[in-house]
N, C-alpha and C positions, 0 to 999 in steps of 0.2 A: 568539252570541245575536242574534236576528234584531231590526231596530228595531222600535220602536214608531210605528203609525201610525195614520192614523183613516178609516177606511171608512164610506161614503155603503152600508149595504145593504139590500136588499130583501126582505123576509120572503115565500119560496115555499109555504113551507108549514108548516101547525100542526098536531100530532097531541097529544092529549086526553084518552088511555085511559093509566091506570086514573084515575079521577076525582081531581083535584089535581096531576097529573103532566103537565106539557107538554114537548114538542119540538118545536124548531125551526127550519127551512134557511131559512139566509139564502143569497144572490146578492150580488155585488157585481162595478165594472166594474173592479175589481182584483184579483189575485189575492190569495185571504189567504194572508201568509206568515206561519208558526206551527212551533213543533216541538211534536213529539206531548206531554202532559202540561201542555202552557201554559196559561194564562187571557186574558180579554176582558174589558172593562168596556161593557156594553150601558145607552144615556140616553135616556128616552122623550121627555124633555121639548126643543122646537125647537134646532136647533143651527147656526150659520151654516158650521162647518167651521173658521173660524181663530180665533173667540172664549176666553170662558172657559169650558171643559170643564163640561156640565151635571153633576146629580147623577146618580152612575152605580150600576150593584152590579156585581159582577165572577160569573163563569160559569165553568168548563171548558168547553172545546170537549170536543164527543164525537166529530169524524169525525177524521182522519189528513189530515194536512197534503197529501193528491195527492189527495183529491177536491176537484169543481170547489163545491161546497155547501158552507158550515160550517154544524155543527150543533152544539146544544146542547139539555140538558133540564134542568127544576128543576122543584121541588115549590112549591106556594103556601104559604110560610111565613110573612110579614109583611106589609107594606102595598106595599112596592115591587114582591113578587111577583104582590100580589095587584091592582096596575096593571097589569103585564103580560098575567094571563090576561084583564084585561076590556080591556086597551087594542089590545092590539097582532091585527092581524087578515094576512089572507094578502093580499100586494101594498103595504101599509105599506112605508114606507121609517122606518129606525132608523138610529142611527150606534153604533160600534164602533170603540172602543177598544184595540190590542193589538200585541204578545203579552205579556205577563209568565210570571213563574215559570221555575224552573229545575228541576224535580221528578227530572224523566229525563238533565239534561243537564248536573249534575254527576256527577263521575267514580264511577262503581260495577262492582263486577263484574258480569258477564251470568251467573253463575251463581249458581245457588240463590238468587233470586229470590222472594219470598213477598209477593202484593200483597193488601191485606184491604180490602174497602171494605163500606159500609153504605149502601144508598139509593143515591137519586143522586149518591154518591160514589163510585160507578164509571165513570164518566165521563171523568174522565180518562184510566182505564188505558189505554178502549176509543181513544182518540186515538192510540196507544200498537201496542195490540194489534190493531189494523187498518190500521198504517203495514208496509209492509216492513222497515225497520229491527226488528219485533220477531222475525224469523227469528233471530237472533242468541241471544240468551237460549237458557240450557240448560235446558232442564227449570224453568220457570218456574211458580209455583203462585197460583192465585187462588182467594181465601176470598172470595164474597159474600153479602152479608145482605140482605133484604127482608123487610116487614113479612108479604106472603102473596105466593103464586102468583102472582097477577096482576099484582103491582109488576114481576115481573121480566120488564123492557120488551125486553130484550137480546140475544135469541137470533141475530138475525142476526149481530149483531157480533161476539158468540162463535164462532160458528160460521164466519163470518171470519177469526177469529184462529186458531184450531183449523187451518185449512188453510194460514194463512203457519208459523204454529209446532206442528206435533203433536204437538211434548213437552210440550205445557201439560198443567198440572191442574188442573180447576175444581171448587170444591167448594160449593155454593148448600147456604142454609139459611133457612130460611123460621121466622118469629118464632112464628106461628101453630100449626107443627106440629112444629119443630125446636127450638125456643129462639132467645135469641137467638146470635153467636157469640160464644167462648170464647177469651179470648187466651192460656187457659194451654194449651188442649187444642193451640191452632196452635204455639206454640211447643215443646209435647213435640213434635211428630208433624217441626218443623224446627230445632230447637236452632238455638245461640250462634254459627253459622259464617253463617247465611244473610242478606241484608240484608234489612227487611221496611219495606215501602211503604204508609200508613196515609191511608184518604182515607173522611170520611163526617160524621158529625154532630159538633162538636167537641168534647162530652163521650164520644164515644168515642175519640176520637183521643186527647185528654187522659189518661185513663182506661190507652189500651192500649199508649202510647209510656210512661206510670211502670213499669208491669208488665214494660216488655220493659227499662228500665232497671234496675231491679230484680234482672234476671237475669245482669247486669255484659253486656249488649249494648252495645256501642262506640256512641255516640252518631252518629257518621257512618255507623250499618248499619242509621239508623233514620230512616227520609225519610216527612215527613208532608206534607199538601195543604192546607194553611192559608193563609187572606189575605182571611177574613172581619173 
């Protein structure tokens, strides 16, 4: 597990589409060191570097631990996010809190893989599925959800992933014209043997980790992205 340590970094760039959805590359004169699936605690407010840790919120990182940018995206949900989209601008310096979480880096199998995310809780995987390390994985399967078309920010990164791992399966559903997803249909279509990886709004997480216990799923073949 990598330490935890606090980065001086610099916001390169800010992207704004679909309205309520930001990302973000940061810079910094250190490298960030992260394993794929971790978190960040990001503090707007002044920070001397060895004080008392300001008030923070915590993020996914979206890029893979070997690019030289960490990036991340969230949506405006409450007041601290909704500092950031009016606060934070390109060449701001922010500090950075990190890594936490163990999502991918407790022991599981590489096979039959089933990762379901909702919204910008695909973010993590993409950490994940844009590392080398996800060659590994067998025939791994991605369910995700967005509200319509245009949420789904992600194509590069899939199509990323899709070239380290070709056995992937992605399977997009759009709220708008698909519904929304369905944790009994993902579970017929992968039964009792597969681990499945649960990342998105925490009424669906909550929601779709009873359902999959329910179906006598081992509690350790159910790994969620929780630490709001």
């Amino acid at each position: 597990m990598a330490i935890v340590k606090k980065y001086l970094a610099k916001i390169e760039k800010i992207e704004s589409e679909p309205e309520g959805i930001y990302t973000i590359s940061f810079s910094s004169n250190k490298k960030f060191v992260f394993n794929p699936g971790q978190f960040l605690h990001l503090a707007l407010d002044e920070y001397d570097g060895v004080g008392q840790w300001p008030e923070s919120r915590c993020f996914s990182m979206r890029s893979s631990p070997d690019e030289d940018k960490l990036k991340i995206t969230f949506a405006v949900k409450g007041n601290y996010t909704n500092r950031m989209a009016n606060e934070l601008k390109q060449g701001k310096e922010v500090w950075l809190k990190m890594p936490y979480g163990d999502l991918f880096s407790q022991a599981h199998s590489l096979n039959n893989c089933v990762f379901i995310s909702g919204g910008t809780g695909i973010t993590p995987y993409l950490s994940l599925f844009t590392d080398s390390s996800f060659a590994d994985y067998v025939k791994p399967v991605l369910y995700f959800g967005a509200r319509t078309k245009q949420y789904n920010i992600y194509s590069n990164d899939l199509e990323k992933a899709k070239r380290i791992n070709p056995g992937i399966l992605i399977q997009t559903y759009y709220e708008d014209t698909d519904g929304m997803l369905n944790i009994e249909k993902v579970f017929n279509n992968n039964g009792n043997s597969a681990t499945y990886f649960i990342s998105g709004p925490p009424i669906m997480i909550k929601t779709f980790k009873i359902f999959l216990l329910s179906k006598s799923i081992e509690e350790n073949k159910i790994r969620t992205d929780e630490w709001e």
